[in-house]
C-alpha positions as CSV (number, residue, x, y, z in Angstrom):
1,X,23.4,-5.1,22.7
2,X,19.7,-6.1,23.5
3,X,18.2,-9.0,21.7
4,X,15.1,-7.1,20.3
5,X,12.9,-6.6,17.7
6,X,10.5,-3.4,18.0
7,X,7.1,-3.5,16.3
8,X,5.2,-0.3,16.1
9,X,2.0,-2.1,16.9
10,X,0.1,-3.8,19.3
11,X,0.5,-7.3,17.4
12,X,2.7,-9.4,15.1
13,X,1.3,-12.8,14.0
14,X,1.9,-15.6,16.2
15,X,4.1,-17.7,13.7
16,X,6.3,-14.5,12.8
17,X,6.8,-14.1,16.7
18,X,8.0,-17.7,17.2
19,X,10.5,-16.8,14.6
20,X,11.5,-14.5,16.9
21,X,11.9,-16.5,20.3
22,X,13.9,-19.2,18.5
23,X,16.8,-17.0,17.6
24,X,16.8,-15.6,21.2
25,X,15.4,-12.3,20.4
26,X,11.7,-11.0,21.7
27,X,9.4,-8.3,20.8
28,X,8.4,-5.1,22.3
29,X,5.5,-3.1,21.0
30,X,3.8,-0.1,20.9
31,X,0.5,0.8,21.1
32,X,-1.3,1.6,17.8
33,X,-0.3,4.8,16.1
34,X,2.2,5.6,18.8
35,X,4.0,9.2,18.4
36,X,7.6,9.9,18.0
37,X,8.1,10.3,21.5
38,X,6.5,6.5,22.6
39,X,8.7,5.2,19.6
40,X,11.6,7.1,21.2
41,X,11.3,5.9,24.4
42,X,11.0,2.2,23.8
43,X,13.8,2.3,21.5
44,X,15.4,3.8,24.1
45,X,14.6,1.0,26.8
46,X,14.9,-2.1,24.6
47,X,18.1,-1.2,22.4
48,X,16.2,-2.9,19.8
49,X,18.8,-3.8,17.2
50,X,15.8,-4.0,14.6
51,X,11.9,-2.3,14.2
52,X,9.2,-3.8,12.2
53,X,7.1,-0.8,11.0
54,X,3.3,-1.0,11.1
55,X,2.3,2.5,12.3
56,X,3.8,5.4,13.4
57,X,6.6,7.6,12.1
58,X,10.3,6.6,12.1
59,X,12.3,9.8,11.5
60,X,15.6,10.7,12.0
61,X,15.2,11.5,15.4
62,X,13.8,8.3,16.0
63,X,17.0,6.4,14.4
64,X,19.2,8.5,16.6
65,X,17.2,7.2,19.4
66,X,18.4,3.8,19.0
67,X,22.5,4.2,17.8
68,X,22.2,-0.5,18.3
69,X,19.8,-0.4,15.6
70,X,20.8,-1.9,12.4
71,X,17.6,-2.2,9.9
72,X,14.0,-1.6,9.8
73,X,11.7,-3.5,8.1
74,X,8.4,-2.5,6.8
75,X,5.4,-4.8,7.7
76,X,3.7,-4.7,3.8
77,X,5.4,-2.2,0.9
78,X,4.3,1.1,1.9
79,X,7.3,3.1,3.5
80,X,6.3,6.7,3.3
81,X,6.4,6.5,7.0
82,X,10.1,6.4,7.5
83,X,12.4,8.9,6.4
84,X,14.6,6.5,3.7
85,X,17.3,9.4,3.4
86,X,17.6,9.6,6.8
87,X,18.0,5.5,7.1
88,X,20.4,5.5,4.3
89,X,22.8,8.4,6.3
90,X,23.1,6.5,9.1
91,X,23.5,2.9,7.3
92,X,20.6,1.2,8.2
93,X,18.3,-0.9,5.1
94,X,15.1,-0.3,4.8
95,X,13.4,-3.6,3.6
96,X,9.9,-4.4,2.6
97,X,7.5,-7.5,3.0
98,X,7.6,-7.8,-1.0
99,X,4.8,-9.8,-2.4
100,X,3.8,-11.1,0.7
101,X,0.3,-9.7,0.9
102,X,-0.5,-9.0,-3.0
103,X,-3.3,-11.4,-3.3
104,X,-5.3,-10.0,-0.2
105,X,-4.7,-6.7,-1.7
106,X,-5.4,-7.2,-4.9
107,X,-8.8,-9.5,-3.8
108,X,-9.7,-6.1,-2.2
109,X,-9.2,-4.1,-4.8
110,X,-11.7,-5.7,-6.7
111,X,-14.2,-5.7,-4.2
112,X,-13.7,-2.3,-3.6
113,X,-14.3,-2.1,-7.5
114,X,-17.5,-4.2,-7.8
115,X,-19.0,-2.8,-4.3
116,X,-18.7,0.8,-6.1
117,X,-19.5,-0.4,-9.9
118,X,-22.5,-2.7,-8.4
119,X,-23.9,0.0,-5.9
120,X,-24.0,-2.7,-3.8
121,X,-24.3,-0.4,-0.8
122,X,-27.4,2.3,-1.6
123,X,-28.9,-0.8,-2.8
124,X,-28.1,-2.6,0.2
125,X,-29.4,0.4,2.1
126,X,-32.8,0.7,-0.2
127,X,-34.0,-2.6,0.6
128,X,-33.5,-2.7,4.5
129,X,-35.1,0.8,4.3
130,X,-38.2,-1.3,3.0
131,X,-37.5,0.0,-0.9
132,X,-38.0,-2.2,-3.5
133,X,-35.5,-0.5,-6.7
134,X,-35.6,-2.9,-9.4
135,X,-38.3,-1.4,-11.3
136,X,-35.9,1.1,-13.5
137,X,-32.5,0.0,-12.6
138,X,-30.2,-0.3,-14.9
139,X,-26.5,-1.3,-14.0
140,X,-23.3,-1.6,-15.4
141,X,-21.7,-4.7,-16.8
142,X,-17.6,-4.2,-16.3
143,X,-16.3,-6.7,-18.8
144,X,-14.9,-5.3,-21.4
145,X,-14.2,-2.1,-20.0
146,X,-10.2,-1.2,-19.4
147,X,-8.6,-1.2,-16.4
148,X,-5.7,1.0,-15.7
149,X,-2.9,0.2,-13.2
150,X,-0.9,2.7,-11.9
151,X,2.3,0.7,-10.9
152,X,3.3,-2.9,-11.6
153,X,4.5,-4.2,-8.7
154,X,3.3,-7.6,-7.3
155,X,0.0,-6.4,-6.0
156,X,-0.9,-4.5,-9.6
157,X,0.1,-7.7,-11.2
158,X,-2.3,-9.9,-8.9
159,X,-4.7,-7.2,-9.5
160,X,-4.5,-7.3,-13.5
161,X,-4.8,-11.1,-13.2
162,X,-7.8,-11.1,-11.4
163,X,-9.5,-8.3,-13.4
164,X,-8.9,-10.2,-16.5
165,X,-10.6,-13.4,-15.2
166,X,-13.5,-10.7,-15.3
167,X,-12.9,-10.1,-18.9
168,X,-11.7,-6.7,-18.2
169,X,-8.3,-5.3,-20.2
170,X,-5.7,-4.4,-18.6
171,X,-3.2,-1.5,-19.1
172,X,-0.5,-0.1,-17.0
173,X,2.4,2.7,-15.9
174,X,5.4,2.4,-14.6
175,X,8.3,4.0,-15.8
176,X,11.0,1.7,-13.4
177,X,9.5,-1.3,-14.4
178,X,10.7,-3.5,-17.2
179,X,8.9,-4.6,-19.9
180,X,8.6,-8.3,-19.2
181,X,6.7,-7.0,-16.2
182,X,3.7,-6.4,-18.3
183,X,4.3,-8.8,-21.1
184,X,3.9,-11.8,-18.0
185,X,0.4,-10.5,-17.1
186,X,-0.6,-9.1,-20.9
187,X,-0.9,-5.7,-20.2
188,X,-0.9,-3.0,-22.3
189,X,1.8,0.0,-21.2
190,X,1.6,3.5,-21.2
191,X,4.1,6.0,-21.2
192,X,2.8,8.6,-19.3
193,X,0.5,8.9,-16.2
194,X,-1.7,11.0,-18.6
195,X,-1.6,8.4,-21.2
196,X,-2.9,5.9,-18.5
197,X,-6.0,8.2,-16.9
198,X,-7.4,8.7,-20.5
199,X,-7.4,5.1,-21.1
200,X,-8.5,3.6,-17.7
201,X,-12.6,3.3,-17.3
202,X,-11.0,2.0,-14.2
203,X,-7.7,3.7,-12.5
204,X,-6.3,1.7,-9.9
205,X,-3.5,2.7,-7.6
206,X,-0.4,0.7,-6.8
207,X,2.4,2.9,-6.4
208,X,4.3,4.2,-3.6
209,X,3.6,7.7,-2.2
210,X,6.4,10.4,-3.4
211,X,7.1,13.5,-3.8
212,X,6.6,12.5,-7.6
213,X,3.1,10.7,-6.7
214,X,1.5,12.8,-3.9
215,X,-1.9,14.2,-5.5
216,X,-1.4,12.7,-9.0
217,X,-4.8,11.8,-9.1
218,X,-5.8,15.8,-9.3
219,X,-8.4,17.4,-11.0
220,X,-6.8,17.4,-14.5
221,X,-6.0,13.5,-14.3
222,X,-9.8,12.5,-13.1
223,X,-11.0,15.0,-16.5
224,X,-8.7,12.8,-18.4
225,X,-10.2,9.8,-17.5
226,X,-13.5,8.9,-19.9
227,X,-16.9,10.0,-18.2
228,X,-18.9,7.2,-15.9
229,X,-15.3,6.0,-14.9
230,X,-14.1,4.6,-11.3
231,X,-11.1,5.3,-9.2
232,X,-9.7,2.5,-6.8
233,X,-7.0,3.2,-4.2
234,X,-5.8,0.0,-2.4
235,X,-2.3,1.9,-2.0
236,X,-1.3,5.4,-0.2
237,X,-4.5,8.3,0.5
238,X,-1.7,10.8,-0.4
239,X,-1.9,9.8,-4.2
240,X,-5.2,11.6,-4.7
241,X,-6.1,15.1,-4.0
242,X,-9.3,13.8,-2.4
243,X,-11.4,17.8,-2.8
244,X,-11.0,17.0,-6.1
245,X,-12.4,13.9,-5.9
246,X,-15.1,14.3,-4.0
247,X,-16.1,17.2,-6.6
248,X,-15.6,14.8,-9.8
249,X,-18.0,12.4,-8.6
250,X,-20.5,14.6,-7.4
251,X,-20.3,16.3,-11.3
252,X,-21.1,12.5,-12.3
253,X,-17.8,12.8,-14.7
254,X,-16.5,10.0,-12.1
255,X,-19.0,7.6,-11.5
256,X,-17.5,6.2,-8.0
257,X,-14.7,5.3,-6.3
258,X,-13.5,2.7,-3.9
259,X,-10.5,3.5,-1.6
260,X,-8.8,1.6,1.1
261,X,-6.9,4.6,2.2
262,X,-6.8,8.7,2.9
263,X,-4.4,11.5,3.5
264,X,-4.6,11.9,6.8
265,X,-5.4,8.1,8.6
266,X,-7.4,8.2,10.7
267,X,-9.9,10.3,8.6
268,X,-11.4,13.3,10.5
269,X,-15.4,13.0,11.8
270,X,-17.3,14.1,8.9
271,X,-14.6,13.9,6.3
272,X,-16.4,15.0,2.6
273,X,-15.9,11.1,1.4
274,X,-18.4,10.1,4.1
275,X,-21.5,12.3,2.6
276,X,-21.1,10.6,-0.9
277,X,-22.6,6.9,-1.4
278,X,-20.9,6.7,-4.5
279,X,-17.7,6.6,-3.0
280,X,-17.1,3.1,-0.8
281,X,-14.2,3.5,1.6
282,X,-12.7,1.0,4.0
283,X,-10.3,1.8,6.9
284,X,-6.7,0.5,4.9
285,X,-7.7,-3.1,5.8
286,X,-6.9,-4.5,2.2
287,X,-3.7,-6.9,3.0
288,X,-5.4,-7.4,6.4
289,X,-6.1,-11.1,6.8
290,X,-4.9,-14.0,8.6
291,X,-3.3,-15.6,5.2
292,X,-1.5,-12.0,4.2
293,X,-0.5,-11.1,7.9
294,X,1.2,-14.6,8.6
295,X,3.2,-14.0,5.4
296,X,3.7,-10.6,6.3
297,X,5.4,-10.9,9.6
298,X,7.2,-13.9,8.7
299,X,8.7,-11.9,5.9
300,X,9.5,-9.2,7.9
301,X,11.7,-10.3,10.9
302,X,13.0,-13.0,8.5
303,X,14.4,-10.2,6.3
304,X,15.7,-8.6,9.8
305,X,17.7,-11.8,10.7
306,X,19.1,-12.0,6.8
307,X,20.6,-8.6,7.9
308,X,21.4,-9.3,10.7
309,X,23.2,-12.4,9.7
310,X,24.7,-10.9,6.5
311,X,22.4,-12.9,4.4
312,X,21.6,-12.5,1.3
313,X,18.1,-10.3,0.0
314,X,17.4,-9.7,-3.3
315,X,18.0,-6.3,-4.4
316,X,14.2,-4.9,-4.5
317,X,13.9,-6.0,-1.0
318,X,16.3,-3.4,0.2
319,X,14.0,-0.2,-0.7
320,X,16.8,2.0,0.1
321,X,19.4,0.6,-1.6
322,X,20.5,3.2,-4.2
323,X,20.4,6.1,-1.1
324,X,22.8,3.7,0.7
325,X,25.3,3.7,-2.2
326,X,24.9,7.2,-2.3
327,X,25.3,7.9,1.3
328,X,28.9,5.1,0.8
329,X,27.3,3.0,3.5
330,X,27.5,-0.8,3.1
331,X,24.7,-2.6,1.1
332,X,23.3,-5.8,3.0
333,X,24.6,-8.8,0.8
334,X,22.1,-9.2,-2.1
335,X,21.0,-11.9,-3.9
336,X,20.9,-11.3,-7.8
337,X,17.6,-11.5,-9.4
């Protein structure tokens, strides 16, 4: 059995690899959003016995590719890129990076929200262009206003914190999550996703992309929300229905948006978001800095070797878990929370 680590990806931080080399294992790479097919055929060379995902799909045909490989392990949280079920079936954990890049993310987030709120940009543009716009501006102070999290995982609740240090409130939705998840950071909780849009001047997403989630933020949800509000997505394009979008904030009920992510990645030349200043978009680069991708990748083939080695994870790690019972294949040994 071959002594290797996959990354779908051209890199994995420096300290992360060295991890690596000193328990006699190496890394093979792909290129940048590498197909199915280039996936297929370095699994298929390497008999990697583990894959840290970055980009790229990993499917079921891709785990029946590679019948040495034994877990795969998401660089961040986001794993609507692999197929969980099909994981689970064959026996292999899916973990996650948990934690391990909130505070980049969440530092985004809000720049993404005061770029937007601010209108840093147009007015960015304005003065370069040789315009002078303060004479009847008026702008918008944030404080005070409520912020609305959509999830309360460790990246919502580095978000809330931060958001309250700019005197905003701070609500929140998450029907897995238990209640001393918002009584730690003070926030309010809704019980419904409708519940949370009409409160939220300010929506922000931090949930994982479902079957549940995909296009939540539709048409109804954004006429929840109350007029001159802003939409944030630091988590999965897929969330929002993005036509819908597009058309709320050109009616002036949404007053901007900020998003870190779209459906389709990369977006398509002249994608609608592109024509509309009010809407500031960055290409998913929010837990992409040196401090958040050292974590990262240490956190990731760390939480390959703990499998490897039958060491323990704590239970949210293992994103799969549940399927895994389901499926009667044996849990990784677990730490208890």
């Amino acid at each position: 059995m071959s002594n290797t680590i996959l990354v779908t990806g051209p890199d994995l931080h420096p300290s992360a690899v060295e991890i690596v080399k000193a328990r006699g294992f190496s890394t093979a790479h792909t290129p940048a959003y590498a197909d199915s097919a280039n996936i297929i055929e370095l699994l298929a060379e390497t008999g990697a016995q583990g894959i840290v995902s970055r980009m790229g799909r990993i499917d079921a045909e891709v785990m029946d590719s590679a019948p040495g490989l034994k877990v795969i392990s998401k660089h961040g949280v986001g794993v609507d890129n692999i197929d969980l079920e099909a994981a689970a079936q064959r026996g292999i954990p899916v973990i996650v990076a948990t934690g391990a890049n909130a505070v980049s993310v969440a530092e985004h987030a809000i720049a993404l929200l005061l770029t937007a709120s601010k209108r840093i940009l147009p007015l960015d543009a304005g003065l370069r262009a040789g315009r002078w716009e303060k004479p009847g501006f008026s702008g918008l102070e944030l404080a005070g206003s409520t912020i609305g999290l959509m999830g309360i995982g460790s990246i919502a609740r580095a978000t809330a914190r931060m958001a309250q240090g700019l005197g905003l409130k701070v609500v929140a939705y998450d029907p897995y999550a238990d209640p001393a998840q918002f009584e730690a950071i003070g926030a309010g909780r809704c019980e419904s996703f409708e519940e949370l849009a009409s409160r939220s001047n300010i929506l922000s997403l931090h949930c994982p992309l479902t079957d549940q989630t995909r296009g939540i933020v539709n048409a109804e949800a954004l006429a929840r929300m109350p007029e001159g509000s802003f939409v944030i997505n630091t988590a999965r394009g897929g969330l929002i229905d993005e036509a819908a979008l597009v058309a709320a904030v050109q009616s002036g009920h949404i007053a901007g948006a900020g998003l870190d992510s779209f459906a389709t990645e990369p977006p398509g030349e002249g994608h609608p978001f592109f024509a509309e200043p009010r809407i500031v978009v960055t290409p998913h680069i929010g837990g992409v800095t040196a401090e958040a991708n050292a974590r990262v990748g240490r956190n990731a083939v760390e939480g390959i070797f703990s499998v490897l080695d039958g060491a323990p994870l704590p239970p949210e790690r293992i994103i799969n878990r549940k399927l895994l019972t389901l499926a009667d294949k044996p849990l990784p040994a677990m730490e208890t929370l």
